[in-house]
N, C-alpha and C positions, 0 to 999 in steps of 0.2 A: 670372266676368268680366262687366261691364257690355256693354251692349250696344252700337254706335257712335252716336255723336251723327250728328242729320243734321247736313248743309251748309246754312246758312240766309246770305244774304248778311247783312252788319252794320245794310244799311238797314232791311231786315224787322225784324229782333231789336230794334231800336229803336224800331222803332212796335210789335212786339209790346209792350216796355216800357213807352212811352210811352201806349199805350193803358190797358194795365192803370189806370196813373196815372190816366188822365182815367175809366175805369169804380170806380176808389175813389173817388174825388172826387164823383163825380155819387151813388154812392151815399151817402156820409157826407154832402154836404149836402140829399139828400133825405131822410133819417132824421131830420135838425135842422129839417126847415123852412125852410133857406136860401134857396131858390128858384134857380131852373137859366138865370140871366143869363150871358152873356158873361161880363159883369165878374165876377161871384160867382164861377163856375170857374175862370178865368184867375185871380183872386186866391189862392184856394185850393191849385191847381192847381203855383203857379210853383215853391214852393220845393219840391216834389218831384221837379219836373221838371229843378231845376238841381240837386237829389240823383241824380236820377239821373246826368243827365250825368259828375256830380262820380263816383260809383260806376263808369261806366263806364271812364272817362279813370285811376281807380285800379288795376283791373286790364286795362286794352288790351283790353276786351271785343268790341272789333273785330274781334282775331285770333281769338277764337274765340267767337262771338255766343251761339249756344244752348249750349255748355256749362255743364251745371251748376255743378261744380267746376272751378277755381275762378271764374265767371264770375258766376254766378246766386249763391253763398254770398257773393260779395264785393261784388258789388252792392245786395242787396236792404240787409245793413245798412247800410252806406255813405250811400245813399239817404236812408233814413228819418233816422240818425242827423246828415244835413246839413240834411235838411226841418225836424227840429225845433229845429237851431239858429238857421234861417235865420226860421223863426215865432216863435220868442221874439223875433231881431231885429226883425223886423217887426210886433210889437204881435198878431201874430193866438193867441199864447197856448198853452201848453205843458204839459196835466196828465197826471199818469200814465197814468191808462185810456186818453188816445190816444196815447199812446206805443205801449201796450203793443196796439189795435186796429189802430194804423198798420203797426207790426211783423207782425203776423197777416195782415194783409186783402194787404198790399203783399207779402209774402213768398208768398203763395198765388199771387198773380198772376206774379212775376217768377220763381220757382221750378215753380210750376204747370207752365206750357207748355215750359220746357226739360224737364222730364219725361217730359210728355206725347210729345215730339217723338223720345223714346229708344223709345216702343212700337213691336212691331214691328208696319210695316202700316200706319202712321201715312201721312197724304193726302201730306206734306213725303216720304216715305222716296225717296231718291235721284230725285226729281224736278228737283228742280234744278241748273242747268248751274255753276251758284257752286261754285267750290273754294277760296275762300281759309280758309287753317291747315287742320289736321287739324282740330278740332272736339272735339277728343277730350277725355277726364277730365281 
């Protein structure tokens, strides 16, 4: 039997999210050389952020924020596979290998810490006074 997911309110789980995003992003345009401007991130940055959204809004990940299943498995594609449509729209350009790094790096992060938040013993375990959904698988 898995373990219980904690209670994380929706807003945390979103910037836990949403963090991830802006830690891929800072790392892949440091790797390129792009250099770590406002505008550089934030350009970067949008169309995953409006994948995630979009991932989110797909499975209600509100009601149940750090769930892995179905929350974090429906999410993470969701995400990437709206960021790369949304970067072909937008001229910033769409080849396999970052497909398939954006899927890796973004999947580590938004799967990562619902994980991580199932161990037992974790700093989140029943700390918080948030109870909305069960949380559960």
């Amino acid at each position: 039997m898995a373990p219980p997911v904690r209670r994380l309110h929706p807003a945390v789980a979103a910037a836990l999210d949403a963090g991830w995003i802006l830690v891929f992003v800072v790392l892949g345009r440091t790797s390129h050389t792009e250099g770590l401007t406002v505008a550089g991130i934030a350009r970067t940055a949008w169309p995953f952020l409006v994948g995630l959204a979009v991932g989110w809004a797909a499975v209600r990940a509100w009601d149940r924020p750090a769930a892995l299943v179905p929350t974090g498995v429906v999410v993470w594609p969701v995400c990437v596979a709206a960021a790369m449509v949304l970067r072909g729209a937008s001229g910033q350009g769409v080849v396999a290998a970052f497909v398939g790094v954006a899927l890796a790096v973004v999947g580590l992060g938004l799967l990562g810490w619902r994980v991580l938040v199932r161990l037992p013993g974790h700093l989140a375990a029943s700390r918080s006074p948030y109870r909305h959904g069960d949380g559960g698988t």
